[in-house]
VEXDREN-2710 file (C-alpha; in Angstrom, 1 decimal):
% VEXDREN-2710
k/r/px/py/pz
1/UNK/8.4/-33.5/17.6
2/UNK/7.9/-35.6/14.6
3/UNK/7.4/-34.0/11.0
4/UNK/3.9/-33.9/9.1
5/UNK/3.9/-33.2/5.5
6/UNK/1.0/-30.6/5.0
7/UNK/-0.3/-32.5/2.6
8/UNK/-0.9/-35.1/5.2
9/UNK/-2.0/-32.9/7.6
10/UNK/-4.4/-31.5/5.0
11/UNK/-5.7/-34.7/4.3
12/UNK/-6.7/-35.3/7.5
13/UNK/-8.3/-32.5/8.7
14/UNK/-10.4/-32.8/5.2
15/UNK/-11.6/-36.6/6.4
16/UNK/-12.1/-35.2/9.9
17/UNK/-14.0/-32.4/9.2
18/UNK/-16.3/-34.7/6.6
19/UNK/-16.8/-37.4/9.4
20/UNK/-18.0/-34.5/11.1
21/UNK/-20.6/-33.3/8.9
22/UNK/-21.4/-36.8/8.2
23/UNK/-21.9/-37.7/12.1
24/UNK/-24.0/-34.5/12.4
25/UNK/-27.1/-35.8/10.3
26/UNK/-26.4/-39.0/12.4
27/UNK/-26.3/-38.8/15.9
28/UNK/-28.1/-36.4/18.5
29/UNK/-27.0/-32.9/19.5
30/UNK/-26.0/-33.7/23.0
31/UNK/-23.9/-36.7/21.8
32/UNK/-22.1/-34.8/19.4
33/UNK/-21.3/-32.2/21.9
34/UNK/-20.4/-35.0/24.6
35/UNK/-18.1/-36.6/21.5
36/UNK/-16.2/-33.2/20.9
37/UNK/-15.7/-32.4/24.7
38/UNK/-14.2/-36.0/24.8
39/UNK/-12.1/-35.5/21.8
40/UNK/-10.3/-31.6/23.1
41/UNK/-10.2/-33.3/26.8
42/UNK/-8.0/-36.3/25.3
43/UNK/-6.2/-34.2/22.8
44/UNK/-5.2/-31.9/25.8
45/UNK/-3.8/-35.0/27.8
46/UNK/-1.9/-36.2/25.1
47/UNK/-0.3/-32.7/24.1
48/UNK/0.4/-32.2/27.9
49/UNK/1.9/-35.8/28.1
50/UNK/4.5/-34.5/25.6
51/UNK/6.0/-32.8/28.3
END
Protein backbone atom coordinates (compact mmCIF):
# COMPACT_ATOMS: atom_id res chain seq x y z
CA UNK A 1 0.00 0.00 0.00
CA UNK A 2 1.67 3.13 -0.91
CA UNK A 3 2.29 5.94 1.78
CA UNK A 4 0.23 9.39 2.02
CA UNK A 5 1.49 12.11 3.98
CA UNK A 6 -1.54 13.54 5.95
CA UNK A 7 -0.93 16.66 4.91
CA UNK A 8 -1.59 15.44 1.38
CA UNK A 9 -4.34 13.56 2.30
CA UNK A 10 -5.75 16.62 4.05
CA UNK A 11 -5.25 18.64 1.18
CA UNK A 12 -7.25 16.67 -0.81
CA UNK A 13 -10.16 15.92 0.97
CA UNK A 14 -10.22 20.05 1.60
CA UNK A 15 -10.31 20.54 -2.53
CA UNK A 16 -12.81 17.60 -2.71
CA UNK A 17 -15.06 18.58 -0.31
CA UNK A 18 -14.93 22.46 -1.83
CA UNK A 19 -15.65 21.04 -5.40
CA UNK A 20 -18.46 19.63 -3.69
CA UNK A 21 -20.05 22.58 -2.30
CA UNK A 22 -19.15 24.37 -5.34
CA UNK A 23 -20.92 21.71 -7.74
CA UNK A 24 -23.96 21.88 -5.32
CA UNK A 25 -25.09 25.53 -6.29
CA UNK A 26 -24.26 24.14 -9.94
CA UNK A 27 -25.78 21.13 -11.03
CA UNK A 28 -29.25 19.54 -10.25
CA UNK A 29 -30.13 17.31 -7.27
CA UNK A 30 -30.48 14.07 -9.13
CA UNK A 31 -27.14 14.64 -10.89
CA UNK A 32 -25.37 15.21 -7.90
CA UNK A 33 -26.74 12.19 -6.42
CA UNK A 34 -26.19 10.08 -9.74
CA UNK A 35 -22.29 11.74 -9.51
CA UNK A 36 -21.73 10.43 -5.91
CA UNK A 37 -23.25 6.91 -6.52
CA UNK A 38 -20.79 6.82 -9.48
CA UNK A 39 -17.95 7.98 -7.48
CA UNK A 40 -18.42 5.17 -4.14
CA UNK A 41 -19.42 2.44 -7.04
CA UNK A 42 -15.87 3.14 -8.78
CA UNK A 43 -14.02 3.76 -5.59
CA UNK A 44 -15.36 0.25 -4.41
CA UNK A 45 -13.98 -1.43 -7.72
CA UNK A 46 -10.80 0.03 -7.36
CA UNK A 47 -10.31 -0.83 -3.52
CA UNK A 48 -11.56 -4.42 -4.35
CA UNK A 49 -9.11 -4.58 -7.46
CA UNK A 50 -6.34 -4.17 -4.82
CA UNK A 51 -6.93 -7.58 -3.93
Amino acid sequence: MCRVSLRKLLGIAAICFGAGIFLSFLLPGYFLAFLEAAVVIGAGILLLGKR
